[in-house]
mmCIF file of the C-alpha atoms, coordinates in Angstrom:
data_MODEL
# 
_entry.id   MODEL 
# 
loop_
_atom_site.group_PDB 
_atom_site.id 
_atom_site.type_symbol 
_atom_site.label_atom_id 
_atom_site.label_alt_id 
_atom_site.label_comp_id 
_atom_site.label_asym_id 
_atom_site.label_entity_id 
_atom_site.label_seq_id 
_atom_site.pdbx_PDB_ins_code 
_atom_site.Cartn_x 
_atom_site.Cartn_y 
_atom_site.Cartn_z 
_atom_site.occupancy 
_atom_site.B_iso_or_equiv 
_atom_site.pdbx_formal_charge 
_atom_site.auth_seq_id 
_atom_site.auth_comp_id 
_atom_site.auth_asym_id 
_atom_site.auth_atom_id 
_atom_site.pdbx_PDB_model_num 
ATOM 1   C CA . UNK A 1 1   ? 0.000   0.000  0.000  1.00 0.00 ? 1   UNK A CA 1 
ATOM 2   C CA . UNK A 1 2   ? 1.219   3.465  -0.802 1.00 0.00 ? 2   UNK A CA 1 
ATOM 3   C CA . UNK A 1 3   ? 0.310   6.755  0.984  1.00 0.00 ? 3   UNK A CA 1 
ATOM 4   C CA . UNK A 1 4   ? -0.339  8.964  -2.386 1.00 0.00 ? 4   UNK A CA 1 
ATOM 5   C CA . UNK A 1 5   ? -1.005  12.508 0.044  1.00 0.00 ? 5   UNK A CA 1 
ATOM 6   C CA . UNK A 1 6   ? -1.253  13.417 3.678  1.00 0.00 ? 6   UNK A CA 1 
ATOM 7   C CA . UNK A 1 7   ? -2.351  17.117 5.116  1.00 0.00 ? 7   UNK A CA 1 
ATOM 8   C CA . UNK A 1 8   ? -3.847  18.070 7.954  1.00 0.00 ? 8   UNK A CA 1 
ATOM 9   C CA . UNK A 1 9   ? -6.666  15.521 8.950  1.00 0.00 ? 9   UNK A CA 1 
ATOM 10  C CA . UNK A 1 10  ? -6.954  13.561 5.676  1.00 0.00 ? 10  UNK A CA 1 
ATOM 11  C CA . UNK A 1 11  ? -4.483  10.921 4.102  1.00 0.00 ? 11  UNK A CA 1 
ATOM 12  C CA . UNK A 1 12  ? -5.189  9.406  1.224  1.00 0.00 ? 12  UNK A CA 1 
ATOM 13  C CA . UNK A 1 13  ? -3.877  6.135  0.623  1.00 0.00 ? 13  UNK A CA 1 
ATOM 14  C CA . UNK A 1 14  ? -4.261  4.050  -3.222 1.00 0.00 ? 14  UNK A CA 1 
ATOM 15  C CA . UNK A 1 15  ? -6.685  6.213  -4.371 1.00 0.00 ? 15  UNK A CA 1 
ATOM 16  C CA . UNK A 1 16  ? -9.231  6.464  -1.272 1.00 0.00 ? 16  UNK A CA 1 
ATOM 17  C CA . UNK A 1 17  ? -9.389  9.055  1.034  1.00 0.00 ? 17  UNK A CA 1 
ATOM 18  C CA . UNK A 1 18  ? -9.410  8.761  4.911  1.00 0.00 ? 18  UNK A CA 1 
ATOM 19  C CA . UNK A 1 19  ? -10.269 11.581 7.439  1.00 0.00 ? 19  UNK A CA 1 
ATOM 20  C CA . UNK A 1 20  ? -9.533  9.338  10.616 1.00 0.00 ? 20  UNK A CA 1 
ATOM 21  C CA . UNK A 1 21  ? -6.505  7.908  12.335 1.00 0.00 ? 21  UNK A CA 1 
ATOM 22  C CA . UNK A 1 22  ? -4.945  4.630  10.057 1.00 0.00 ? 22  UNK A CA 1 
ATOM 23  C CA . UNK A 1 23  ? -2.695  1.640  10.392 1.00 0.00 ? 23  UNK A CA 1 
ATOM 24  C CA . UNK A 1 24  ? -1.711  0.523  7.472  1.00 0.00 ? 24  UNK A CA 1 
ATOM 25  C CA . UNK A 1 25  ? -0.474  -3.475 6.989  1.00 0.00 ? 25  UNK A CA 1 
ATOM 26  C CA . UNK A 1 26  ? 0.636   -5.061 4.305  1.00 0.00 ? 26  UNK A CA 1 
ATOM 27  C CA . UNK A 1 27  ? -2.965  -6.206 2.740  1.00 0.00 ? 27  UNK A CA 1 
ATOM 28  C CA . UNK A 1 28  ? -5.346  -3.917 4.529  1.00 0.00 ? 28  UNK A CA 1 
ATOM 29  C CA . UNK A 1 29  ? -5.909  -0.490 6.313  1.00 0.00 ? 29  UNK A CA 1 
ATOM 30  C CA . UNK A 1 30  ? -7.770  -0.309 9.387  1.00 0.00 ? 30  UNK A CA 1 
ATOM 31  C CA . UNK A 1 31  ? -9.243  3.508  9.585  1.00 0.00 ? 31  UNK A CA 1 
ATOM 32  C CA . UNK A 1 32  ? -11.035 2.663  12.769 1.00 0.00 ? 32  UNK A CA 1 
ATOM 33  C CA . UNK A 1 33  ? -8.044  3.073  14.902 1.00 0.00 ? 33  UNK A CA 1 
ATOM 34  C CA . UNK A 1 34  ? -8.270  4.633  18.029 1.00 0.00 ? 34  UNK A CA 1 
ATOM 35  C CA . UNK A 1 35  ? -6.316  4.983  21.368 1.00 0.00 ? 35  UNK A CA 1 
ATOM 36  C CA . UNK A 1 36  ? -7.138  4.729  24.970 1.00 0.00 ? 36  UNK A CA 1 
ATOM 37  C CA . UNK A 1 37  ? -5.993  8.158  25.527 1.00 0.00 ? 37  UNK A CA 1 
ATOM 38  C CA . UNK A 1 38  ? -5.540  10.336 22.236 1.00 0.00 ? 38  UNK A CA 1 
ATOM 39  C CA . UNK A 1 39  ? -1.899  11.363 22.302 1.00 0.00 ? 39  UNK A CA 1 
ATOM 40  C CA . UNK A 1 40  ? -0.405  8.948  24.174 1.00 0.00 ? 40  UNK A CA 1 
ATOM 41  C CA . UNK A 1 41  ? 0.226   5.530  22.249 1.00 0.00 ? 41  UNK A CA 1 
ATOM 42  C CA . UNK A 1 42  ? -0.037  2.578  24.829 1.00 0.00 ? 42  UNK A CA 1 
ATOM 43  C CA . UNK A 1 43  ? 0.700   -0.859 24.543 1.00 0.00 ? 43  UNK A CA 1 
ATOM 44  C CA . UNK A 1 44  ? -3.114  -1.876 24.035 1.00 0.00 ? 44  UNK A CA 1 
ATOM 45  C CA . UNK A 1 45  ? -3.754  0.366  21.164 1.00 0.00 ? 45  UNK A CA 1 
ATOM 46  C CA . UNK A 1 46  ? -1.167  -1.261 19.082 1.00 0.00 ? 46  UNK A CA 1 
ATOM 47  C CA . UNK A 1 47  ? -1.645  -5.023 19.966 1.00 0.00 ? 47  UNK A CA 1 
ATOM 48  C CA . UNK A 1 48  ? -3.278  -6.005 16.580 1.00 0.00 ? 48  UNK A CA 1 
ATOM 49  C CA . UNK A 1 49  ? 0.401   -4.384 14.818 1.00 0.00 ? 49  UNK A CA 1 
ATOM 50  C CA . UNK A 1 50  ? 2.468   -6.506 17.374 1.00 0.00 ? 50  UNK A CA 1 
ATOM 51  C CA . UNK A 1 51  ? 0.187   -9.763 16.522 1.00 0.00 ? 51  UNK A CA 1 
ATOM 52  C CA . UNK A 1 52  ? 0.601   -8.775 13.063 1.00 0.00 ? 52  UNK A CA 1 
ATOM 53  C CA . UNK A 1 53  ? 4.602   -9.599 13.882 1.00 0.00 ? 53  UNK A CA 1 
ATOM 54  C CA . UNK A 1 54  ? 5.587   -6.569 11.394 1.00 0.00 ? 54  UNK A CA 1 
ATOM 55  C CA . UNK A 1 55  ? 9.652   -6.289 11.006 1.00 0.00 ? 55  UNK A CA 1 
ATOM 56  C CA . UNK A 1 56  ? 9.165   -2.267 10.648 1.00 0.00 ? 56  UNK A CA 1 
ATOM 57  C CA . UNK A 1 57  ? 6.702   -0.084 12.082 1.00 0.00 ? 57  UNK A CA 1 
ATOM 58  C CA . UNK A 1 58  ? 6.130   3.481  11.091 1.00 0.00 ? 58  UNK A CA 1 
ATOM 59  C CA . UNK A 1 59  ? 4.599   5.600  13.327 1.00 0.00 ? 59  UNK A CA 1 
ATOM 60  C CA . UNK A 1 60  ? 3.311   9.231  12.193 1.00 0.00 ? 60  UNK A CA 1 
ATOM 61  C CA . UNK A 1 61  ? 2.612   10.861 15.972 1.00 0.00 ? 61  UNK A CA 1 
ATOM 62  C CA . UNK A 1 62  ? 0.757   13.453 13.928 1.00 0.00 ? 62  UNK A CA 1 
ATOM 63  C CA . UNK A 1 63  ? 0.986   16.455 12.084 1.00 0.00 ? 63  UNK A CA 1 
ATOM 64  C CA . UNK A 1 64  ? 3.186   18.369 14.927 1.00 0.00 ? 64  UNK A CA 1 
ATOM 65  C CA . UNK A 1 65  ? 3.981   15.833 16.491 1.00 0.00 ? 65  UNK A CA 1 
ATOM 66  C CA . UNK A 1 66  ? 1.454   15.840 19.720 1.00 0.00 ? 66  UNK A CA 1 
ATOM 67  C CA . UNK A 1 67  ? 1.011   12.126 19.955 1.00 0.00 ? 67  UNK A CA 1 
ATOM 68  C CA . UNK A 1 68  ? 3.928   10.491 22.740 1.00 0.00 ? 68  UNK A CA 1 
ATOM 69  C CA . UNK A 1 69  ? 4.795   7.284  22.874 1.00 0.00 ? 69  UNK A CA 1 
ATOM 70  C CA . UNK A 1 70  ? 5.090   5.217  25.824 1.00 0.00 ? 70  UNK A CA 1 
ATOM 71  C CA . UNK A 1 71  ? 8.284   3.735  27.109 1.00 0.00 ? 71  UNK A CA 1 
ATOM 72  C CA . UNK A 1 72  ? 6.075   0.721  27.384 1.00 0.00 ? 72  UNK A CA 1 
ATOM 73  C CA . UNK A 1 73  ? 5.096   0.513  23.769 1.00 0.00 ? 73  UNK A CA 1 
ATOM 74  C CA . UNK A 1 74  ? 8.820   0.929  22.999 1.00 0.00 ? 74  UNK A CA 1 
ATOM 75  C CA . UNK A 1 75  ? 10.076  -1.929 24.681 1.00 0.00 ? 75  UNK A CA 1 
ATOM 76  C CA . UNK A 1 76  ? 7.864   -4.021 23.697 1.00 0.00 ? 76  UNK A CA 1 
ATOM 77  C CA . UNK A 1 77  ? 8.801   -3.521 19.782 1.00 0.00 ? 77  UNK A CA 1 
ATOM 78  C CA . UNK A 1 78  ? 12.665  -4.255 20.791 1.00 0.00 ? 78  UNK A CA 1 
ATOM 79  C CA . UNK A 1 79  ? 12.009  -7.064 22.741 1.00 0.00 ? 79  UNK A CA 1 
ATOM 80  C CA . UNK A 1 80  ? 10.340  -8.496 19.744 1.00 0.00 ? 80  UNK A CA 1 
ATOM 81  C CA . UNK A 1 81  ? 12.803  -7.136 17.226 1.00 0.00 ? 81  UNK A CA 1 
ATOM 82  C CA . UNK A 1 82  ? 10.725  -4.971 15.994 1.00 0.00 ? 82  UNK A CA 1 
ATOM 83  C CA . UNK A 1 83  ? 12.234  -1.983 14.844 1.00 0.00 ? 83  UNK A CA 1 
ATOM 84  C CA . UNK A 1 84  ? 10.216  1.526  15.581 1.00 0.00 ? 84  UNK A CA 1 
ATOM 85  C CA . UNK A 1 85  ? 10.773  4.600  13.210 1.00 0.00 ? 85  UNK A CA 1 
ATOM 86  C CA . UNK A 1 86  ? 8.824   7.570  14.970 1.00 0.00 ? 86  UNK A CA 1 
ATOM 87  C CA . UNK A 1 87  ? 8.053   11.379 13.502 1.00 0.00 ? 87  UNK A CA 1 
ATOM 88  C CA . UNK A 1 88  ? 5.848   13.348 13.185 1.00 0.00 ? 88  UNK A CA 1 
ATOM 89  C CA . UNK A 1 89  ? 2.948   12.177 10.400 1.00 0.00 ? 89  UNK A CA 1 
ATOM 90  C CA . UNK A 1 90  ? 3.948   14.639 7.508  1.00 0.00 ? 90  UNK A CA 1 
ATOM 91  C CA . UNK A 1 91  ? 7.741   13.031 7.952  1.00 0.00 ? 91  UNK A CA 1 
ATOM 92  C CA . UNK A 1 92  ? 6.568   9.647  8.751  1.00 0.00 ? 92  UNK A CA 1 
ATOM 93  C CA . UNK A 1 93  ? 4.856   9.299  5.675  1.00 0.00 ? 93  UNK A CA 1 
ATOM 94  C CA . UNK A 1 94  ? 7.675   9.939  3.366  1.00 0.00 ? 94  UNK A CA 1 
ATOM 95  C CA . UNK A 1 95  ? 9.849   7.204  5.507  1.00 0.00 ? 95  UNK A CA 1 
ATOM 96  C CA . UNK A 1 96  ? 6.635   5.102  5.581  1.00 0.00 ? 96  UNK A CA 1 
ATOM 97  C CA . UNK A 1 97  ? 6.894   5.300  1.788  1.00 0.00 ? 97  UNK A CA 1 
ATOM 98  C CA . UNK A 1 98  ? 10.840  5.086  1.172  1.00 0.00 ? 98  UNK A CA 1 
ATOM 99  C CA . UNK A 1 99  ? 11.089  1.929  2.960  1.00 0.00 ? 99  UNK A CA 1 
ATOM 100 C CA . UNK A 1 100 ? 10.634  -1.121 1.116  1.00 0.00 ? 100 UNK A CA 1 
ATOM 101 C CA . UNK A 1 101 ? 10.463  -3.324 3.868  1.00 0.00 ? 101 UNK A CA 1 
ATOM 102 C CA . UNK A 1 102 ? 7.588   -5.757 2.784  1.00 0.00 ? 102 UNK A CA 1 
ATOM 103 C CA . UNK A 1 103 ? 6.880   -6.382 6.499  1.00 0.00 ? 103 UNK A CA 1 
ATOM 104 C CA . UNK A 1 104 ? 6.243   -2.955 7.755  1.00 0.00 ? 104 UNK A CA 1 
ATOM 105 C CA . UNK A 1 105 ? 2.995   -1.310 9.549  1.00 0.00 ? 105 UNK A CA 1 
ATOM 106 C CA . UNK A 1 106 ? 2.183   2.176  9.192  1.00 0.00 ? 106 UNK A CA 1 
ATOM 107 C CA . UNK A 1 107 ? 0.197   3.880  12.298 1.00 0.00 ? 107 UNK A CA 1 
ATOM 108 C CA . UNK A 1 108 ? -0.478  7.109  11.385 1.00 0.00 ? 108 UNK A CA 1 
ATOM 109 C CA . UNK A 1 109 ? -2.410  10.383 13.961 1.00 0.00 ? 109 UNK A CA 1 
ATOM 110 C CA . UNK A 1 110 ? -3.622  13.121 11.284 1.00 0.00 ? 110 UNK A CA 1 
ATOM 111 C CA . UNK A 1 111 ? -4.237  15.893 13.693 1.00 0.00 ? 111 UNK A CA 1 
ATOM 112 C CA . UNK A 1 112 ? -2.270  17.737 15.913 1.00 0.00 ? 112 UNK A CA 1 
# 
C-alpha cells in the first residue's frame, strides 16, 4: 500500500481518502483506529500491529507531532525485534513510503 497525500486531517492512501486515524499493513488499512488516551500511544492500542509480527513499524505521531509514545510501547517492539521509526505524520509518511520493507505497519495520527 502506498500513501499517495497526507495534510492536515486527511491521508489518502491508493486512491481512497481517509479523514480518521490509520494503520496501514501489508494487505489492509484499518481507519477505525483509536487509542485509549488520544496522544499517548499505549501498549493496548497497538496489539493487533504486534500480533501482526511486522519487522518495521512506522509511526506518524501526527501532524506536529502531539502524539507520545510510551516507554512501554517501545520496549515491547525491541524485545520483539521490531524496529520503531517515529516522527511526526507529515515526515513519517515519506519514511513510511521510502522503505521497502515488505513487512512494515504504518500507524499514522492526522491531527495535531
Amino acid at each position: 500500500m502506498k500513501i499517495e497525500e497526507y495534510e492536515f486531517g486527511r491521508i489518502k492512501v491508493d486512491g481512497k481518502n481517509y479523514s480518521s486515524d490509520v494503520i496501514i499493513y501489508p494487505e489492509k488499512l484499518d481507519d477505525s483506529w483509536w487509542r485509549k488516551e488520544g496522544h499517548l500511544l499505549q501498549l493496548e492500542d497497538v496489539l493487533s500491529i504486534v500480533e501482526a509480527n511486522p519487522k518495521l513499524v512506522v509511526i506518524g505521531t501526527g501532524y506536529y507531532g502531539c502524539m507520545n509514545i510510551s516507554e512501554e510501547v517501545k520496549t515491547e517492539l525491541k524485545s520483539r525485534g521490531i524496529e520503531l521509526i517515529a516522527a511526526n505524520s507529515p515526515e513519517a509518511v515519506k519514511l513510511f513510503n521510502q522503505n521497502s520493507e515488505p513487512r512494515k505497519i504504518g500507524a499514522f495520527h492526522l491531527t495535531c
